[in-house]
C-alpha positions as CSV (number, residue, x, y, z in Angstrom):
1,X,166.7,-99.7,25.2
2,X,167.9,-102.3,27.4
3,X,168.0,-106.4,26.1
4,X,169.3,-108.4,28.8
5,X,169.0,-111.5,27.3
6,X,171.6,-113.5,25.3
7,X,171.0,-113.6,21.6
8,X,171.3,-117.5,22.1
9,X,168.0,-117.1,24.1
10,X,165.5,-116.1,22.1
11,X,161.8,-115.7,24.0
12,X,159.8,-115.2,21.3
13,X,159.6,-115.2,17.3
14,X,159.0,-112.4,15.3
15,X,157.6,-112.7,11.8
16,X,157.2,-109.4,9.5
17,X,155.1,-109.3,6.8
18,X,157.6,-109.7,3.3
19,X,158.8,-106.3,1.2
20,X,157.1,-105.3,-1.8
21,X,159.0,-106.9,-3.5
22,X,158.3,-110.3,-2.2
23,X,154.9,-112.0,-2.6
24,X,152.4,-111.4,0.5
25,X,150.9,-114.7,2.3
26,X,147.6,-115.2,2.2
27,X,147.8,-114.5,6.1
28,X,149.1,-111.2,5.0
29,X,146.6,-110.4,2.4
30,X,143.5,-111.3,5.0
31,X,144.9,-108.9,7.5
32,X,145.3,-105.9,5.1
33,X,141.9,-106.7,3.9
34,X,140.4,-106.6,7.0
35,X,141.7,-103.1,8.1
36,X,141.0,-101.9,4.8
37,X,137.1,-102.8,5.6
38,X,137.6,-101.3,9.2
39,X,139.3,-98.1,7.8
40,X,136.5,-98.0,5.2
41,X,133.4,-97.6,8.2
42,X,134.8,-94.5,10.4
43,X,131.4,-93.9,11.6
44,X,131.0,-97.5,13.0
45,X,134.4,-97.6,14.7
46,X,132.2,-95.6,17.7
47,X,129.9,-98.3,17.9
48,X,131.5,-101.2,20.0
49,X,129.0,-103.7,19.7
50,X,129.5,-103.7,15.6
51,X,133.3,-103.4,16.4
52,X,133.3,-106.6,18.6
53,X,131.6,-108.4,16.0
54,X,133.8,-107.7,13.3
55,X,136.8,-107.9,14.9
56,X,135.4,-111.4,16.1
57,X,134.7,-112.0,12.4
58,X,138.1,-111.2,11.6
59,X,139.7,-113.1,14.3
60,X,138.0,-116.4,12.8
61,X,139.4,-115.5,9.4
62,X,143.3,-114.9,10.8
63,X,142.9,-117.4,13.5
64,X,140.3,-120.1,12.1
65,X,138.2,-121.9,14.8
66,X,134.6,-120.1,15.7
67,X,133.6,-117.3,17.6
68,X,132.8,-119.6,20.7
69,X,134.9,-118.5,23.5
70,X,136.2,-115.1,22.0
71,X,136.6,-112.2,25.0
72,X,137.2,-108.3,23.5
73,X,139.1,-106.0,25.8
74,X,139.6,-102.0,25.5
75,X,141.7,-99.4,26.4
76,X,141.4,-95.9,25.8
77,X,144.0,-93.0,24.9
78,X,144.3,-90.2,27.2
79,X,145.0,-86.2,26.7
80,X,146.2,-84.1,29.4
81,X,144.0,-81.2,29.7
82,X,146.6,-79.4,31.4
83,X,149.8,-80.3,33.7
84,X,152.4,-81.5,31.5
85,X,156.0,-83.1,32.6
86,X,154.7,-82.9,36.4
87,X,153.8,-86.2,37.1
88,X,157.3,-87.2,37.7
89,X,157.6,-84.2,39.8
90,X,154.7,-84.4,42.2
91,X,152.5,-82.2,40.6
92,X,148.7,-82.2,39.9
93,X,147.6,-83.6,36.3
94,X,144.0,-83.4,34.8
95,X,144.0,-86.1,32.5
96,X,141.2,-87.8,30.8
97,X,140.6,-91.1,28.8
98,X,139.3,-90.3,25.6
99,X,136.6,-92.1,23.2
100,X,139.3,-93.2,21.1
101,X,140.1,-97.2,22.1
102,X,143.0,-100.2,22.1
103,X,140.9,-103.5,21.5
104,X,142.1,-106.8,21.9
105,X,140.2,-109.7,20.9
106,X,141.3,-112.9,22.2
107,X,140.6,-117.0,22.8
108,X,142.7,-119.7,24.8
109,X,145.2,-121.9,23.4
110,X,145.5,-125.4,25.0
111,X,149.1,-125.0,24.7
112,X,151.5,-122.4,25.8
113,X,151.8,-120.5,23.1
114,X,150.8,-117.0,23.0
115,X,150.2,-115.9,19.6
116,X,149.4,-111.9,18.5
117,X,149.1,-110.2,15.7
118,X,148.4,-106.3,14.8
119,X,145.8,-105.3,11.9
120,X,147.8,-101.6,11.9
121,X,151.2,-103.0,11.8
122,X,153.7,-105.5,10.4
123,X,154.7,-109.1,12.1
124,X,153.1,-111.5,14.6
125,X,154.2,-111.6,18.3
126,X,154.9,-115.1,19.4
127,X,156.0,-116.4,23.0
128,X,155.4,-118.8,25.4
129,X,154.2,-118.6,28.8
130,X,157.8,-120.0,30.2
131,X,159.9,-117.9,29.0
132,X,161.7,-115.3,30.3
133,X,163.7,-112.0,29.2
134,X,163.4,-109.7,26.7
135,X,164.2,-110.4,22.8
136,X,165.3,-108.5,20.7
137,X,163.0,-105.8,20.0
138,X,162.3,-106.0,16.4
139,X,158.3,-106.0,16.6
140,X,158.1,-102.2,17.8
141,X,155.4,-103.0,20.2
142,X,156.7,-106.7,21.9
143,X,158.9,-104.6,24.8
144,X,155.6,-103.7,26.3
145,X,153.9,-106.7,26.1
146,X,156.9,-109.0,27.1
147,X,156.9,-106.2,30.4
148,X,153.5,-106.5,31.2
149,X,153.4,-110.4,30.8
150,X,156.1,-111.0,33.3
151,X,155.8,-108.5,36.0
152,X,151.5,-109.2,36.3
153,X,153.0,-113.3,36.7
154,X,156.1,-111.9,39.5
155,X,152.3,-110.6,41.1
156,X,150.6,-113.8,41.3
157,X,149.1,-114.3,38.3
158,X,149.2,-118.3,37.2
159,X,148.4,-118.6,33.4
160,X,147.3,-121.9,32.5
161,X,147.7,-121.7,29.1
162,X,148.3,-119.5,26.4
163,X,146.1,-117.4,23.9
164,X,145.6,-116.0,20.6
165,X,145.0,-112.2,19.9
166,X,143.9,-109.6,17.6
167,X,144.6,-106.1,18.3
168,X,143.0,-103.3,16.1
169,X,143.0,-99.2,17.3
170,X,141.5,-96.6,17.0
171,X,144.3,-94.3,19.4
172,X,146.7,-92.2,16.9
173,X,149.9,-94.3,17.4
174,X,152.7,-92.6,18.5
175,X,150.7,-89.0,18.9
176,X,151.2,-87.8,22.6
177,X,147.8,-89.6,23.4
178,X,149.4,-92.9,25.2
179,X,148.8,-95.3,22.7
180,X,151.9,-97.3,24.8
181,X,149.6,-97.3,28.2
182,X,146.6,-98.0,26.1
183,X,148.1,-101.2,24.6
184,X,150.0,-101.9,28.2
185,X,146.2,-101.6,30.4
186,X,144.6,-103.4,27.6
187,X,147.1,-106.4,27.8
188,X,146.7,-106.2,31.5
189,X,143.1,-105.9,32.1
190,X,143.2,-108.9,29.3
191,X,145.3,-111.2,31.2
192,X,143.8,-110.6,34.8
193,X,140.6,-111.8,33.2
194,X,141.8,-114.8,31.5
195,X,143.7,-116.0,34.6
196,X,143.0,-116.1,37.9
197,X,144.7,-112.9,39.7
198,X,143.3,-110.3,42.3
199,X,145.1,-107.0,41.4
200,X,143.5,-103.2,41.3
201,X,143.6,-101.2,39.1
202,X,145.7,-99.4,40.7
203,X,148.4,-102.3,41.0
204,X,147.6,-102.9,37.2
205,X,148.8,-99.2,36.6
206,X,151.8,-99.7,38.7
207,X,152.7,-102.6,36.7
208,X,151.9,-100.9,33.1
209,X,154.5,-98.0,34.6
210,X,157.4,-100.6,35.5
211,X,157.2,-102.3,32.4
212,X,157.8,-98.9,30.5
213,X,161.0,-98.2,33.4
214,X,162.3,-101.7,33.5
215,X,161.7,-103.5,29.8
216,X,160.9,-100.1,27.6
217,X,163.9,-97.8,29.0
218,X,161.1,-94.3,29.5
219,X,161.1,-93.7,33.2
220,X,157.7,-92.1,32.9
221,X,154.9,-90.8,35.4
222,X,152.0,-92.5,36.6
223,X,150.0,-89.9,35.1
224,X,149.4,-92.0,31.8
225,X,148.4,-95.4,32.8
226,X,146.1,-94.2,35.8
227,X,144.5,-92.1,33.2
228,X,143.6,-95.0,31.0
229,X,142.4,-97.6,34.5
230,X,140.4,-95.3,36.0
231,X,138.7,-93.0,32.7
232,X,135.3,-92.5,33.5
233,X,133.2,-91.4,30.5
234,X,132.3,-87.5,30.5
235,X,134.4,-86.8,33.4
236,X,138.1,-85.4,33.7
237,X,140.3,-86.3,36.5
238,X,142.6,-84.5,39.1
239,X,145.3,-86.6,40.2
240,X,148.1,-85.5,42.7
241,X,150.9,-87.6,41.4
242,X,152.5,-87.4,44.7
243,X,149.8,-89.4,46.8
244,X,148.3,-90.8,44.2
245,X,144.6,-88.8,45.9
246,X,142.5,-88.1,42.7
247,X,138.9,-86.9,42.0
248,X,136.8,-86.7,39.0
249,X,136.1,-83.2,37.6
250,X,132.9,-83.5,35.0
251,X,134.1,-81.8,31.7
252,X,131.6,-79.8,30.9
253,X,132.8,-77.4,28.3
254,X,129.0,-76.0,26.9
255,X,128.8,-75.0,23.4
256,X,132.9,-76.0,23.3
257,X,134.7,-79.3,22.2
258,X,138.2,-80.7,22.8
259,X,140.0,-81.2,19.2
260,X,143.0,-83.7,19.2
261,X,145.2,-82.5,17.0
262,X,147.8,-84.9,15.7
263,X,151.0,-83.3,14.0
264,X,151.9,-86.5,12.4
265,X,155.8,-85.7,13.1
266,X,157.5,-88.7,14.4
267,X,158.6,-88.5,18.1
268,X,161.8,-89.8,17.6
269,X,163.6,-87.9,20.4
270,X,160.6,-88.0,23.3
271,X,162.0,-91.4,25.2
272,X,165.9,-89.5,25.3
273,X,164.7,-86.1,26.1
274,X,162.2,-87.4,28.4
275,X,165.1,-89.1,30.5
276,X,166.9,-85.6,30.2
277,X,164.2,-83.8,31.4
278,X,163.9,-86.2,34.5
279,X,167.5,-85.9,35.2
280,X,167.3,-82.3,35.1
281,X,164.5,-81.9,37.2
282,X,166.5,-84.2,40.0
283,X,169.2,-81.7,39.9
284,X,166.9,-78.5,40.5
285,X,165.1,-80.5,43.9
286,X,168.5,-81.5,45.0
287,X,169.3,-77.6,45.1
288,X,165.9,-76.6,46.8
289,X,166.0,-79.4,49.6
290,X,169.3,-77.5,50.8
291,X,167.0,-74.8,51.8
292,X,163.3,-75.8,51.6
293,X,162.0,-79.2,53.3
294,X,160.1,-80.5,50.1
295,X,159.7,-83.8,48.5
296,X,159.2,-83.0,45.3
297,X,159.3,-80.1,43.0
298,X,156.1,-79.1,43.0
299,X,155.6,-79.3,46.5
300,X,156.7,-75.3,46.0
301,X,154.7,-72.8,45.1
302,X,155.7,-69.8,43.0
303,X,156.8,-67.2,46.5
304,X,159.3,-70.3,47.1
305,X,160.4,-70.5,43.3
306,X,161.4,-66.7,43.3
307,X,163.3,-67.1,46.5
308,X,164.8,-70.1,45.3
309,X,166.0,-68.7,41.8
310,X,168.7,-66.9,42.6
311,X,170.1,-70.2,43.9
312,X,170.1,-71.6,40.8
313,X,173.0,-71.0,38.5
314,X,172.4,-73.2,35.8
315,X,169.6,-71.2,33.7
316,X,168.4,-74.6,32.2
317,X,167.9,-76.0,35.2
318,X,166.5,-72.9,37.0
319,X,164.1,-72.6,33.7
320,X,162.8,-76.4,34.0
321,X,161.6,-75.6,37.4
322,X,160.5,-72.6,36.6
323,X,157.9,-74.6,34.4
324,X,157.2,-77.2,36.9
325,X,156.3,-74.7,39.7
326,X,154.1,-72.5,37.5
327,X,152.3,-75.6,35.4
328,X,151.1,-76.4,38.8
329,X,149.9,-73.6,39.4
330,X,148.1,-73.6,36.4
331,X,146.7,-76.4,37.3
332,X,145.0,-75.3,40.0
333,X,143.8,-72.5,38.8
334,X,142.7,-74.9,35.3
335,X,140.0,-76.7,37.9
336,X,138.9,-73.9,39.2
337,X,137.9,-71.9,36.2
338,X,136.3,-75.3,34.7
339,X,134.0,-75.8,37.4
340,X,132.8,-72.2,37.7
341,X,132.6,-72.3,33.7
342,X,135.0,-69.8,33.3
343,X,136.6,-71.2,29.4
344,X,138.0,-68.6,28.4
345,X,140.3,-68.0,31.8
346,X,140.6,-72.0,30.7
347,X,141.8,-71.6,27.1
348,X,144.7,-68.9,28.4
349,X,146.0,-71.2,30.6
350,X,146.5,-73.4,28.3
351,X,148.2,-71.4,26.0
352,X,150.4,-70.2,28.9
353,X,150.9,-73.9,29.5
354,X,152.2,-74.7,25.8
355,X,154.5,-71.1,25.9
356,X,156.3,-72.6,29.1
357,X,156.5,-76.2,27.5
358,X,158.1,-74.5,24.5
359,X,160.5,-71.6,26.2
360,X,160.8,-72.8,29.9
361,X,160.7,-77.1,29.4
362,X,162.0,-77.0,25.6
363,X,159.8,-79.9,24.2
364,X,157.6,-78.7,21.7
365,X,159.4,-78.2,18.8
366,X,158.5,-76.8,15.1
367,X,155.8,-78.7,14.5
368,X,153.8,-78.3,17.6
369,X,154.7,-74.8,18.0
370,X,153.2,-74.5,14.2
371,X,150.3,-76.1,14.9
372,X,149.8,-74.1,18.4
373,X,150.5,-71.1,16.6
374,X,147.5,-71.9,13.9
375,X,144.8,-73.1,16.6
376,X,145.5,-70.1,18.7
377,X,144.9,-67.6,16.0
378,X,141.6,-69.0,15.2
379,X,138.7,-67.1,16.1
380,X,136.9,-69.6,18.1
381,X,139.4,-71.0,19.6
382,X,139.6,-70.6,23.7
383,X,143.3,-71.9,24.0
384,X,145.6,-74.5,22.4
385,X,148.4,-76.7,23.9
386,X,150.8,-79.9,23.0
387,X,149.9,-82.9,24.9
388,X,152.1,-85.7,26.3
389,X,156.1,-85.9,25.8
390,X,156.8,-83.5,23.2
391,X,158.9,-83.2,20.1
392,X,156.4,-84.1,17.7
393,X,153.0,-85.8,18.2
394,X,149.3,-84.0,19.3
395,X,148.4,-80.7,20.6
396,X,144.6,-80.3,22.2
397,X,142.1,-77.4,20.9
398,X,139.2,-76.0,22.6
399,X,137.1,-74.7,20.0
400,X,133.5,-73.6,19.9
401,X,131.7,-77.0,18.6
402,X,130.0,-75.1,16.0
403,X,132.8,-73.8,14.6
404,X,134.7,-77.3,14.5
405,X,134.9,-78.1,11.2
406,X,136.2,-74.6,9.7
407,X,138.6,-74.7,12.5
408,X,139.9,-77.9,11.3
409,X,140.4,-77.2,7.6
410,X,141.8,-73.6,8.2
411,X,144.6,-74.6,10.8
412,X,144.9,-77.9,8.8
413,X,145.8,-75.5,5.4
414,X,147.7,-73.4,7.7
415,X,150.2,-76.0,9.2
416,X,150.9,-77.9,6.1
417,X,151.6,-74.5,4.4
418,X,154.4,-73.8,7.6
419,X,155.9,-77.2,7.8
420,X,154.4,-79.2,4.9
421,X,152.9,-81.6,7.2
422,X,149.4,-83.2,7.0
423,X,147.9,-82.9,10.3
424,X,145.1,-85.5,11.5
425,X,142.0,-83.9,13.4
426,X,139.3,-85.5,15.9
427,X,136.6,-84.1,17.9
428,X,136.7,-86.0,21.0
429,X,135.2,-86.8,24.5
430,X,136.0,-88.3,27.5
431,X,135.8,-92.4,27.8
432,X,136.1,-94.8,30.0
433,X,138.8,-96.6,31.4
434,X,140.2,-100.1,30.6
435,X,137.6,-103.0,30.5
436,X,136.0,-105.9,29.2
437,X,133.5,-105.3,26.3
């Protein structure tokens, strides 16, 4: 990941909480408390207005002060109902936010410090509001926020001061579901209502999606951070990454749910292989414009593809846009069958979805295709699929919601019997997009 800063410029301190074997601060002790209690009321974390209040609770005992003052931001997760590795190639996505959130609770400094800490992770995040660059990435999460801080100020905004923050979430971290773009919208959204900036969310999106290109290294899709600005509760969303058009789809999947399904295998090769991907797909439109006057990959359909094949020597490259043509397709056809309440045409196509991601794209891996494998085979299950970048992370489920909770232990008892793996499970909905609480 790129630095570009001198290591005799620091821009910001970080400060990890001490081994085991070193004695924890008091600081350190409050904040391990505090999610302990959090952890400890599951059913509560759904309610907001008990959420705000103890994480305003909390932010008094980190920070000191009062509540006076305190703002709460949010940010949701998204899945991909269907659509995957397209946005970066013009396709159609169906995203939706889900009802799982990013919160950040925060209050002005009179200085120019800007001061954040984690309750889920290790270190404080510490900055001011002049500085410039990028440091040296120890805090896993500072890349983003260093990103989004300086390219929403290169847009006009004019801080005045700097802030304290508290960030607590409820988004699996590193599971596929865009924990980065929920903590990216939320910082956003945060600072365009502290400071005086006129930006859309659109232009808030664009920004979240630069700072992941020019400060995180992933040159992703829009698909994630428009996702998590524009979520409307209940409702999915069809988005032609192209032209940015989009249109709300309600989800209304009857006497079925969506089931995140979280692998809990670390996605240590989804920022490289993401880049591959890219790369490759760049190669396979450079071959088609030399016979078809397209834009992007998906601006074929599958008559164009089969033409086109034969063109193509390299079979990797010929396979990845193989998958790009047909997953657009699918998504079409995804739509269709939703809104005529067709779920079972629904729940194939997305098990055709996760064959191509795993034979065509190559970005499942073992422990998605293990936990595909288990969903699919269950009796009330519709269709499975992996969601997001691949190689490790969540899958999606649609499962008859009466049958949730046996379809959760059996393909839970399953997996960890194939891989040895404990796999997280959630029933989920569709949220809304980033806000103030």
């Amino acid at each position: 990941m790129p630095t570009n800063i001198s290591a005799n410029e620091p821009v910001y301190t970080v400060l990890h909480m001490q081994t085991s074997a070193a004695k924890p601060t008091q600081q350190e002790r409050i904040v391990s408390e505090i999610y302990q209690t959090l952890q400890a009321n599951p059913a509560q974390l759904a309610d907001e207005h008990w959420l705000r209040q103890s994480m305003a609770a909390d932010f008094i005992k980190i920070f000191g002060g009062t509540a006076e003052n305190l703002r709460c931001f949010a940010a949701p997760a998204r899945i991909n109902l269907i659509g995957e590795h397209i946005d970066y190639n013009g396709g159609k996505v169906f995203p939706a936010a889900l009802d799982k959130y990013l919160y950040m609770t925060v209050r002005r400094r009179e200085d120019d410090q800007i001061l954040i800490r984690n309750l889920q992770l290790p270190g404080e995040y510490r900055r001011t509001l002049s500085a410039r660059g990028i440091g040296n990435n120890e805090l896993s999460y500072s890349l983003y926020l260093d990103g989004i801080l300086e390219l929403i100020q290169k847009a006009g905004l004019e801080a005045t001061g700097g802030f304290e923050a508290l960030i607590f979430t409820t988004v699996p971290r590193g599971g596929g579901v865009s924990s980065s773009a929920a903590l990216e919208l939320c910082y956003a959204t945060l600072l365009q209502g502290l400071f005086p900036v006129e930006l859309s969310r659109l232009e808030l999106a664009k920004i979240a999606q630069l700072a992941e290109h020019e400060y995180v290294g992933v040159q992703c899709g829009i698909m994630d951070q428009f996702a998590v600005a524009f979520g409307k509760a209940g409702q999915a969303m069809l988005l032609d990454t192209g032209t940015l058009e989009y249109e709300y789809v309600p989800l209304d999947l009857g006497d079925h749910c969506i089931v995140l399904m979280n692998s809990n295998y670390p996605r240590t090769l989804a920022g490289s292989k993401y880049n591959e991907r890219r790369a490759e797909c760049m190669q396979g439109l450079a071959i088609a414009q030399e016979t078809l006057p397209i834009k992007n990959l998906c601006d074929m359909n599958i008559a164009q593809f089969d033409q086109l094949a034969q063109r193509i020597a390299d079979p990797v490259i010929r396979k990845r846009v193989k998958h790009c043509v047909h997953e657009n397709n699918r998504v079409h056809k995804s739509v269709l069958a939703l809104r005529e309440g067709r779920l079972a045409e629904f729940g194939q196509l997305m098990n055709q979805s996760h064959i191509s991601l795993r034979d065509d794209y190559e970005v499942s891996g073992d422990a998605l295709d293990a936990l595909f494998g288990a969903a699919s085979s269950h009796p009330d299950c519709l269709g499975a699929r992996m969601t997001g970048a691949g190689f490790g992370g969540c899958a999606i489920a649609l499962v008859k919601r009466s049958a949730s909770e046996d379809f959760m232990a059996k393909v839970g008892t399953v997996y960890k019997a194939r891989t040895g793996l404990q796999a997280d499970f959630y029933q989920t909905m569709a949220g809304d997009g980033a806000r103030e609480l």
